[in-house]
Wavefront OBJ file of the C-alpha trace (Angstrom):
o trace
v 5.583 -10.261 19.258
v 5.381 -12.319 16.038
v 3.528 -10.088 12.982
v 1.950 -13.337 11.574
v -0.481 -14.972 14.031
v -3.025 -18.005 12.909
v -6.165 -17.993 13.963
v -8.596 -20.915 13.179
v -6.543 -22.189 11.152
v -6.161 -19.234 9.178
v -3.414 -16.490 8.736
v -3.395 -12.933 11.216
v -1.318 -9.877 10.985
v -0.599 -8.103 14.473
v -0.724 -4.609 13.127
v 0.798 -1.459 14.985
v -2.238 0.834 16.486
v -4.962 -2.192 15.644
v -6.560 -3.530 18.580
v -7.173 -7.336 16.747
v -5.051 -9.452 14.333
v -6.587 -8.694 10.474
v -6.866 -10.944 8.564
v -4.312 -11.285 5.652
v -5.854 -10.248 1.891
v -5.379 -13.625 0.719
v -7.554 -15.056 3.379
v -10.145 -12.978 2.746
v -10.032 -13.922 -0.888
v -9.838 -17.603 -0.483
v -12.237 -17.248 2.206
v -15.132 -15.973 0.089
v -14.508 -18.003 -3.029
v -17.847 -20.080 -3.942
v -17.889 -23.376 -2.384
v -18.259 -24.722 -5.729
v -14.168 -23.551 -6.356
v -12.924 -24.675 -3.095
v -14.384 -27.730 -3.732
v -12.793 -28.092 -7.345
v -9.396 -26.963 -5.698
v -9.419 -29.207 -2.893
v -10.137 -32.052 -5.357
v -7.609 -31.322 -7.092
v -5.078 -30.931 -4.230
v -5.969 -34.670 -3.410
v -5.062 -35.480 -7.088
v -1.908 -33.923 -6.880
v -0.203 -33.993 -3.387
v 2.834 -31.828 -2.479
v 1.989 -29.594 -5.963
v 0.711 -26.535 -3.997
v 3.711 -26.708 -1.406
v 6.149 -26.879 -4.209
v 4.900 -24.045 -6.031
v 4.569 -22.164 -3.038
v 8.036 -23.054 -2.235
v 9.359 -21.313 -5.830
v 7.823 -18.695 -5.033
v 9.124 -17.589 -1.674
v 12.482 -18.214 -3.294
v 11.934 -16.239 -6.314
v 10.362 -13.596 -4.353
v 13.807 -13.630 -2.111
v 15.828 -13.499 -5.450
v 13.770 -10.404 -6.254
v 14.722 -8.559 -3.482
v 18.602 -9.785 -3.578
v 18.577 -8.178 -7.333
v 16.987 -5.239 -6.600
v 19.463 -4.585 -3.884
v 22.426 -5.584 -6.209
v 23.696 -8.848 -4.776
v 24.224 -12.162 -6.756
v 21.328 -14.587 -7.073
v 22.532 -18.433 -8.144
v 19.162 -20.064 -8.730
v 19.029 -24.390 -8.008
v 18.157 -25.853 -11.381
v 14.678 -26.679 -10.890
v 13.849 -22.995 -10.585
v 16.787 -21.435 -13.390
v 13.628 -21.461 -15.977
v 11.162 -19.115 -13.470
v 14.284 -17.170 -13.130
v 15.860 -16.682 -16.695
v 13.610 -13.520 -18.256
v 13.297 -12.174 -14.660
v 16.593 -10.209 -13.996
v 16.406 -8.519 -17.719
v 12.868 -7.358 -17.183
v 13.416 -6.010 -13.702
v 16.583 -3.431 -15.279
v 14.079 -2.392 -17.876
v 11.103 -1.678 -15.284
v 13.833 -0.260 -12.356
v 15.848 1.495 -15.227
v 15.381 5.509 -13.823
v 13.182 4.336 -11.000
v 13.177 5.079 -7.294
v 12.459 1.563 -5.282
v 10.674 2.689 -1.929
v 9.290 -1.152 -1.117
v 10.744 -4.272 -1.919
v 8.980 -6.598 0.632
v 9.716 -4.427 3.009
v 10.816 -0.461 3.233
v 13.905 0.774 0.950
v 15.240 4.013 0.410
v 12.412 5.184 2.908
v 13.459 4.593 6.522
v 9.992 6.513 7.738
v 8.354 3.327 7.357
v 10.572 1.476 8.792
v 7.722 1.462 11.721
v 5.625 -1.015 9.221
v 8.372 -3.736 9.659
v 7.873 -5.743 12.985
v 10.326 -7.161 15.200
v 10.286 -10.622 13.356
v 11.588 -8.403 10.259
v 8.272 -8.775 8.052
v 7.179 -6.205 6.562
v 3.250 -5.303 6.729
v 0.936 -2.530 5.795
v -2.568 -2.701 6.664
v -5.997 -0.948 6.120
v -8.703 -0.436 9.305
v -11.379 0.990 9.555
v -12.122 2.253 13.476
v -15.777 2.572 13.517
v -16.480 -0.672 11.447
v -13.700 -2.412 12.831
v -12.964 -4.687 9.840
v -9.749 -3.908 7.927
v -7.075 -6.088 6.661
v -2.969 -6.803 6.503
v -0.670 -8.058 4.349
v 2.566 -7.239 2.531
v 2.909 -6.205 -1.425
v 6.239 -7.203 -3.341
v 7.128 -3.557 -4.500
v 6.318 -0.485 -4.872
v 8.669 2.328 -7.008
v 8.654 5.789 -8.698
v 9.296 4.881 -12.414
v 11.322 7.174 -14.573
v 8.345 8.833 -15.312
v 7.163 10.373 -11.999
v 4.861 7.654 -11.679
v 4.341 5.698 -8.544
v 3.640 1.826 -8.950
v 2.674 -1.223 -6.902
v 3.436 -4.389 -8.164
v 3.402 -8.265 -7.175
v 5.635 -10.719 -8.306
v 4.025 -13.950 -9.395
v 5.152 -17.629 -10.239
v 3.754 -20.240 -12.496
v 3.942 -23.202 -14.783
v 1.770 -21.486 -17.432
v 1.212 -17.576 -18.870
v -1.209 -15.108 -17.224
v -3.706 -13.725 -19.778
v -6.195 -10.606 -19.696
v -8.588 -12.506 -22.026
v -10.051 -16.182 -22.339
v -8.420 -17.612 -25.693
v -11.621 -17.363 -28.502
v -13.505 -20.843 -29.129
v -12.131 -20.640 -32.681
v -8.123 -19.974 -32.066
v -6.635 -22.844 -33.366
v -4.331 -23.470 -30.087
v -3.176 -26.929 -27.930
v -5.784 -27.840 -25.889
v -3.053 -27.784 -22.717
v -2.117 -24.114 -24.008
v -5.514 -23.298 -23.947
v -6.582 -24.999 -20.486
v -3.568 -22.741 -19.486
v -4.559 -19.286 -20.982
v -7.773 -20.108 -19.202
v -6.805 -20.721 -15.634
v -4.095 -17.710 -16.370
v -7.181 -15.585 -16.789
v -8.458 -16.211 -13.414
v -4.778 -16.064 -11.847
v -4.389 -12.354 -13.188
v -8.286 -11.379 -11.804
v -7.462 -12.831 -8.488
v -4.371 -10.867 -8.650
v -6.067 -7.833 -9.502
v -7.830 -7.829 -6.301
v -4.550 -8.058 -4.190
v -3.272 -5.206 -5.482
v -6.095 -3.236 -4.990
v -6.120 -4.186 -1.280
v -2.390 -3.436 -1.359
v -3.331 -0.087 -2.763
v -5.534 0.828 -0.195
v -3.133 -0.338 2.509
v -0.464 1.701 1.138
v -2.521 4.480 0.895
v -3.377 4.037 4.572
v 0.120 3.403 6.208
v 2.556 4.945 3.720
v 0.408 8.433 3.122
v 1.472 7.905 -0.935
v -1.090 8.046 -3.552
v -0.465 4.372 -6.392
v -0.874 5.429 -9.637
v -0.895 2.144 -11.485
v -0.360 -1.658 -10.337
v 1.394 -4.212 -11.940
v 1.750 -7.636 -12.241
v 5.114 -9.339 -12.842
v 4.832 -13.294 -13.700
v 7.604 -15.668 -14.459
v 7.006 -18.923 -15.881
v 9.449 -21.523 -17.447
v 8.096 -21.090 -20.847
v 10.169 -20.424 -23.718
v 7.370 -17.942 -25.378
v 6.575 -16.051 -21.959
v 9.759 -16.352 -19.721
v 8.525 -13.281 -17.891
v 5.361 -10.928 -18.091
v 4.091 -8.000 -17.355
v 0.531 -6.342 -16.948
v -0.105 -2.900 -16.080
v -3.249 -1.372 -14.915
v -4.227 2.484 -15.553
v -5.855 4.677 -12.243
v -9.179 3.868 -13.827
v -8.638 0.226 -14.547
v -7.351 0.283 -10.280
v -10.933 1.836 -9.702
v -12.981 -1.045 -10.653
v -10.430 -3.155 -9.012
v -10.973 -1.574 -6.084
v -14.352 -1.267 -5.850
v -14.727 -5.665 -6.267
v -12.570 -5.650 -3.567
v -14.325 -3.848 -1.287
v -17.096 -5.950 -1.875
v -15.469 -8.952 -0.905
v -14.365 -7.328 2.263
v -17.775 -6.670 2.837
v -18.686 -10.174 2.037
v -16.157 -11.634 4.131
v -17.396 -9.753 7.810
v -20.571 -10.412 6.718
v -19.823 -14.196 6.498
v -18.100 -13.557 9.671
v -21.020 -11.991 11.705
v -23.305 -14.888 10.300
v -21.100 -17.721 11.776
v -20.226 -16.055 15.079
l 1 2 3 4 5 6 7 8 9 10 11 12 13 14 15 16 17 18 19 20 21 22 23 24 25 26 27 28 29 30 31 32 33 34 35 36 37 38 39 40 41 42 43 44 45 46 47 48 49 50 51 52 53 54 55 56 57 58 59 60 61 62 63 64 65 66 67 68 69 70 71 72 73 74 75 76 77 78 79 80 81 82 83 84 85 86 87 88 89 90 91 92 93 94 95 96 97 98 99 100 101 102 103 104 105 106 107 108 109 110 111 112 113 114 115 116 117 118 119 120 121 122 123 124 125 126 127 128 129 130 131 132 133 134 135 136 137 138 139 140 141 142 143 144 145 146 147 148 149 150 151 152 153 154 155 156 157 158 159 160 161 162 163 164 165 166 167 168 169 170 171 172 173 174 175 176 177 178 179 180 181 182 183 184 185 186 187 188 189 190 191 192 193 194 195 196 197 198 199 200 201 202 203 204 205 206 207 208 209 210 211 212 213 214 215 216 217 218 219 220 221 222 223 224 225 226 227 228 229 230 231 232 233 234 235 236 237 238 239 240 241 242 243 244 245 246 247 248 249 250 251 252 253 254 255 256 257 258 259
């Protein structure tokens, strides 16, 4: 049986013990967005044809070179993506230096969870809740014990311009295209907030491990930010979580309405 099923046009994960495909995390998320934002993103999908798939397209690949590194075999990137790839293998030896690897898009080092793979080889953890019956699937990049004892989930990310925590201030003296960037960077790294906190709680569910911080790992082609990374405390994860759950909420509540 495949894992990933569609449904309505919209991606499923057949998940071991769950009676009903869940839907993946990052349907949920573009599911609830306001209609005002899918209708700026579909506008400017008609503007720019092919973008999307082509960006999704680096990323599965990068993703892929990810997990080749990690397991110590050679990645030779095509041109167009050598840039996203450049400050990537440097800053996974510093984050991996000392560090235990127990997920890399699927189980490693850990063959108890081997039961989260399915037969199609993808790996998927999920989160359910019985009584409810609303949950969620879907499958984080890594997860790994750093040096320090500390156990971390992270996501890998591509894109043409930097992530950023903040919104650049009205009177920073930057490019206007820098700036656009920094901006739409700022809602990248919230959206990506979210996943990880529904990674979290999936992990939490199916792997019986407590995360102790999440991460986000972006490369971009840039010269000044050839590869990223964010980190965010247990307390930060909190507040993460709890928006998350609210959008699951939103989401079956959407759901019941339309049925």
């Amino acid at each position: 049986m495949s894992t990933r099923v569609e449904i309505n046009g919209k991606r499923h994960y057949n998940c071991a013990g769950v009676p009903r495909p869940l839907p993946s995390v990052t349907t949920i998320l573009s599911s609830t967005q306001s209609a005002e934002t899918q209708r700026k993103l579909a506008h400017w999908n008609q503007l720019n044809p092919g973008v999307a798939d082509k960006a999704a397209e680096r990323g599965t690949w990068i993703h892929g070179a990810v997990e080749n590194h990690i397991r110590g075999l050679t990645v030779k990137p095509p041109k167009d993506y050598q840039p996203f790839w450049d400050g990537m293998p440097a800053q996974l030896d510093e984050l991996l230096d000392g560090a235990k690897v127990m997920w890399s898009e699927k189980p490693m080092n850990m063959p108890q969870w081997n039961q989260f793979v399915g037969a199609d080889g993808v790996g998927m953890i999920h989160y359910y809740d019985a009584h409810t019956e609303q949950g969620y699937a879907g499958c984080c990049d890594i997860i790994y014990k750093d040096k320090n004892g500390e156990t971390i989930l992270g996501d890998f990310k591509t894109s043409v311009g930097p992530y950023s925590y903040n919104f650049p201030r009205k009177s920073a003296n930057l490019d206007p295209d820098l700036k656009k960037a920094l901006v739409s960077g700022v809602f990248k790294l919230k959206k990506t907030q979210l996943q990880l906190a529904a990674y979290t709680l999936a992990a939490q569910n199916c792997l019986g491990i407590k995360i102790d911080k999440t991460q986000i790992i972006v490369s971009t082609p840039t010269e000044r930010w050839p590869t990223q990374v964010f980190t965010f405390s247990t307390k930060e994860l909190a507040k993460h979580t709890e928006q998350w759950l609210a959008i699951l909420k939103q989401f079956y509540a959407d759901m019941a309405v339309a049925a």
